[in-house]
Every structure is written in structure tokens, then in C-alpha cells.
LORONU-236405 format. One record per residue (C-alpha): residue in one letter; z negated, y, x. Coordinates in steps of 0.05 Angstrom, whole numbers, plus 5000, padded with zeros to 4 digits. Each point is the difference from the previous one (the first is absolute). Example, Ala and Ser with C-alpha at 12.3 -4.5 7.8 and 13.67 -1.06 7.14 Angstrom:
BEGIN
A484449105246 S501350695027 
//
This chain:
BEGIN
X269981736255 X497749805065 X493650355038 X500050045065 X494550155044 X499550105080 X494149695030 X498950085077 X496349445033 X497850225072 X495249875061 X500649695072 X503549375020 X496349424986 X496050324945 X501849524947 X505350404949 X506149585000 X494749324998 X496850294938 X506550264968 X503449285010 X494049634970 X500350494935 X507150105004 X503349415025 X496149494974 X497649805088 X493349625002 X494850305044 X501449515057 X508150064995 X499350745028 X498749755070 X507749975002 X501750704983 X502450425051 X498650755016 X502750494952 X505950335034 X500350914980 X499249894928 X502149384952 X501850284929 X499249444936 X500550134921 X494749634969 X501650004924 X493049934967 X498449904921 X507650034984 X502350785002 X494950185057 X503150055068 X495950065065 X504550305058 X494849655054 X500850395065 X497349495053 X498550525063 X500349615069 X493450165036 X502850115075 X498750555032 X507050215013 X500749894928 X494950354984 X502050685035 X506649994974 X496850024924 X496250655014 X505750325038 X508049874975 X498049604943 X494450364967 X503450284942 X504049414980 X493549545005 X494350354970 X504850384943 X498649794927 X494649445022 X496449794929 X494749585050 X498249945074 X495049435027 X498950025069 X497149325031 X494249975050 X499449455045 X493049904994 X498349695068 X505550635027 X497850195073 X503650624995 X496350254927 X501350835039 X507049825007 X499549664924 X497350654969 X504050525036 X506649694978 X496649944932 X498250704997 X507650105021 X501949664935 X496550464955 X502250645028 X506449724989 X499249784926 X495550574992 X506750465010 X504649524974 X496449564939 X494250334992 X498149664927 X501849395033 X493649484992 X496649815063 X497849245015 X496149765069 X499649255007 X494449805049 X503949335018 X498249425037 X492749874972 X499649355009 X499550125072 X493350254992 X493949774987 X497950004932 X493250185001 X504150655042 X505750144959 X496150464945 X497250575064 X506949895022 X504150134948 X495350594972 X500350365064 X507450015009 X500550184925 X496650565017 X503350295056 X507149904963 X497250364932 X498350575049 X506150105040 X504349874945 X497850644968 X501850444952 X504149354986 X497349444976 X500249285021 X496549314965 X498049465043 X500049334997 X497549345040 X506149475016 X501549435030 X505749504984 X495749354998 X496550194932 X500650384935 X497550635030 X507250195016 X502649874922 X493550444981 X503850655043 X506949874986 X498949884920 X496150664999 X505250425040 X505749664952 X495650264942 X501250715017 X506949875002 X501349764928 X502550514950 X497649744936 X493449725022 X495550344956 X503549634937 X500049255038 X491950105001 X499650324934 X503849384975 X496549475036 X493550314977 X502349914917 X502649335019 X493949735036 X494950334940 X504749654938 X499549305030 X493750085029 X501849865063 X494250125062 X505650235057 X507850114989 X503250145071 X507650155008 X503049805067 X507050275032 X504949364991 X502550035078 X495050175034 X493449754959 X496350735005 X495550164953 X503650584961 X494150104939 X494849674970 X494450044948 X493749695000 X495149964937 X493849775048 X498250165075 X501549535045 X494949935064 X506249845042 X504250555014 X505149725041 X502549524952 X505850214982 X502550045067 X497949215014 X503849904943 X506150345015 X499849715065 X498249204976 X506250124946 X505150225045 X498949405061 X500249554940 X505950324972 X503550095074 X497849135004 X504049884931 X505650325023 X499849595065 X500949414962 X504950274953 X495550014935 X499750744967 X492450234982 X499650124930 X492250014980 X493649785023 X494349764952 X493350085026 X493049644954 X493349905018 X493450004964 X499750774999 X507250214995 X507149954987 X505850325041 X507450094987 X505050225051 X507250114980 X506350255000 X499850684969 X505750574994 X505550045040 X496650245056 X492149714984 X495149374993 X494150174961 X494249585004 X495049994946 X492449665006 X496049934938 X492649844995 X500549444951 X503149325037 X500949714934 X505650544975 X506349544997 X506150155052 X504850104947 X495850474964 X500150525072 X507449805004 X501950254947 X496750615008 X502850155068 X507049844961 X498650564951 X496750495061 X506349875030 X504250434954 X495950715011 X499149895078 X508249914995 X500650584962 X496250405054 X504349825055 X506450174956 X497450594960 X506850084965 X500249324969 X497350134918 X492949944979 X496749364987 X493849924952 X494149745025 X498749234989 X494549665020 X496149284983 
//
């Protein structure tokens, strides 16, 4: 049975939202968006994600015309049954009054109409400032939109669409949106601890978000999985360039070994293991076997499998 969930993605022309959703969603590299036009009223698009999940993306054109019409004839039919709202920020905006004011319009309306919906703000275009700027920045205007989004509330991130930062919000907004979450991590957790694995990460098949992962030992870079998922997918999006299909990626060095490869359905998994000596057929195999229970949690009605593990 398919799920279907409504997400609204809003903010002012030129804010970023159809670049971002074509880089996640359409497989565009960063530099490709140049090319893409204004959104016209609003452009609808099913994105089927892990096999039975369907996002109904609602991409809101950010013109002011636009804009008025949401909040007066269309009001209902737009911000009725929304599972998730993110509202983009031009950073560098000149009109941040304007910004907030037709932000504060969106949660009245959700407010009325969604109100359990979940609430995302994505502070975009941060690599337009400064770095040694961007943390007083961003903090600030994370502020001021936790406080006028009350008694709702709204998560923030940082994005941009020339580094991972921008997989780092989108995987974690896609995380609230899985059903059966919850058992994926529980999963992934028994899997990594029986083959001793230091980090198992599971990553969305189209898109290359991050969907779970377990790690056995901190890791002083937190934003790895997002370099990752952004490294993968160019490489992938090169393969298919040149008509080769990207099955697995084997990664050695002194300290580690890494495995990227075709999972479920509708996953890779990658798996990295502390010893560089443990042979490739031996984590192989064992991503075989895993394969079976991570199937059976995407199809629940298929029978039960025993666990089987080297």
C-alpha cells in the first residue's frame, strides 16, 4: 500500500527551492541549476522514495502575486493535510521583513489547516557568506524563526547547494517521514554489533540520503555522512554518463576498510570495519545475508527469515 505524504516547499523567488529539490530529486548538479527557470503558481511532482513511500512535493512559486493568491483563494487547498512545510530563506534576502511576514502568513495558515504538520526553515545560500560569519548568522535568524513560529515549532538548518550541508537537512526532514524507521535503526544496530562492524549507514537508492545509520564509535567528523552521500551520488550520476551502472565501491587503507553497495530495493548500505585485513568476500557475504531482513522490512508481508550471519 502506497503512503503518501504532502510536503509544502515555500519562500520568495530566487530563494533556492526548486535548485535544491532538482539536485536531490532530479539527480541536477549544483552548477546545472543556473538553467532553471522561475517556478510558475505551484509545480506538483510524486517522488516515490524507499519503494511504497510517496512524497506529493508541492513546489510553491515565490512571486509575490503568487504568493497572495496562496493566503487568499487557495488557502485551504494548499496548506490542507500538509505532513511537512520548509520554508527557504535567502540568506543574503534584502527584504528579510517582507521574508518573515509572509512566513508568519504560512503558519497561521497551517496552524488552522495542518496544525501537526512538522515545520522546517532552511537558512539557504551560506556559501555567500563569510565563514568565519556564517555561525552569528545563522544563530540569530534561528532565533528569531523559533520565536515567531510559536506555539508551533520549526527546526533549522544551514544550506547551500555547493556542499553536503544541503544532504545533512533534506536526509533529516526525509527521516521524519519514514513509517517504519524505528525498526531500520533497530536492525542496523544488531547487524553492525554481530559483525563487528565500527559504522553501518543505509542510504535512499535515488536520491543517496542518508535514511539511518549506526555507529559503534564516535566519529570527530560529523558531517560525514553527508560528504559521502554527496561524493557517491556525482560518482554515481558520472557512471551513468558514460553508460556503466554503479554497483559497489571498495574503500582500504592502513586504518580501515569500506564497502558501498547495492542494498534492497530501494538502499546501498555501506559498511566500514576497523580491521583492513578482514577479506572482501568475508563483508560480502554478510551484506548478502543482511540483505534478506532489510527486504523483509520494506515488504513486511513477505514470511520470516532466520537470522544468518558469518
Amino acid at each position: 500500500m502506497n503512503m503518501k505524504k504532502k510536503v509544502l516547499l515555500m519562500g520568495k523567488s530566487g530563494s533556492g527551492k526548486t535548485s535544491m529539490r532538482s539536485i536531490i530529486f532530479a539527480n541536477y548538479i549544483a552548477r546545472d541549476t543556473r538553467r532553471l527557470g522561475a517556478t510558475i503558481d505551484v509545480e506538483h511532482s510524486h517522488v516515490r522514495f524507499l519503494g511504497n513511500l510517496v512524497l506529493n512535493l508541492w513546489d510553491c512559486g515565490g512571486q509575490e502575486s503568487f504568493m497572495e493568491q496562496y493566503f487568499a483563494s487557495q488557502k485551504d487547498n494548499i496548506f490542507r493535510n500538509v505532513e511537512v512545510l520548509i520554508y527557504v530563506f535567502d540568506v543574503e534576502s534584502r527584504e528579510l521583513d517582507n521574508d518573515m511576514h509572509y512566513y508568519q502568513s504560512c503558519l497561521e495558515a497551517i496552524y488552522k489547516n495542518s496544525p501537526d504538520a512538522k515545520i522546517f526553515c532552511l537558512v539557504h545560500k551560506m556559501d555567500l557568506v563569510a565563514e568565519e560569519q556564517r555561525d552569528e548568522i545563522f544563530n540569530v535568524r534561528e532565533h528569531d524563526l523559533k520565536k515567531l513560529s510559536s506555539p508551533l515549532t520549526c527546526t533549522c538548518y544551514r544550506t547551500s547547494i555547493w556542499d553536503e550541508t544541503l544532504y545533512r537537512a533534506w536526509s533529516n526532514i526525509v527521516y521524519m517521514l519514514i513509517p517504519n524507521v524505528k525498526a531500520l535503526e533497530n536492525t542496523l544496530k544488531y547487524f553492525a554489533e554481530i559483525i563487528e562492524a565500527e559504522e553501518v549507514l543505509l542510504f535512499e537508492r535515488a536520491t543517496f540520503l542518508v535514511i539511518s545509520h549506526y555507529q559503534r564509535v564516535e566519529h570527530r567528523d560529523s558531517h560525514r555522512f553527508e560528504k559521502v552521500s554527496n561524493i557517491i551520488k556525482q560518482f554515481k550520476l558520472s557512471c551513468s554518463k558514460l553508460g556503466a551502472k554503479f554497483q559497489s565501491i571498495e574503500v582500504r587503507n592502513s586504518d580501515f576498510a569500506a564497502f558501498i553497495n547495492t542494498f534492497t530495493t530501494n538502499t546501498y548500505v555501506m559498511v566500514i570495519m576497523s580491521d583492513p585485513t578482514i577479506p572482501s568476500e568475508a563483508a560480502l557475504v554478510n551484506i548478502r545475508n543482511a540483505r534478506k531482513h532489510f527486504e523483509l522490512l520494506e515488504n513486511p508481508n513477505s514470511t520470516s527469515i532466520t537470522h544468518h550471519y558469518h
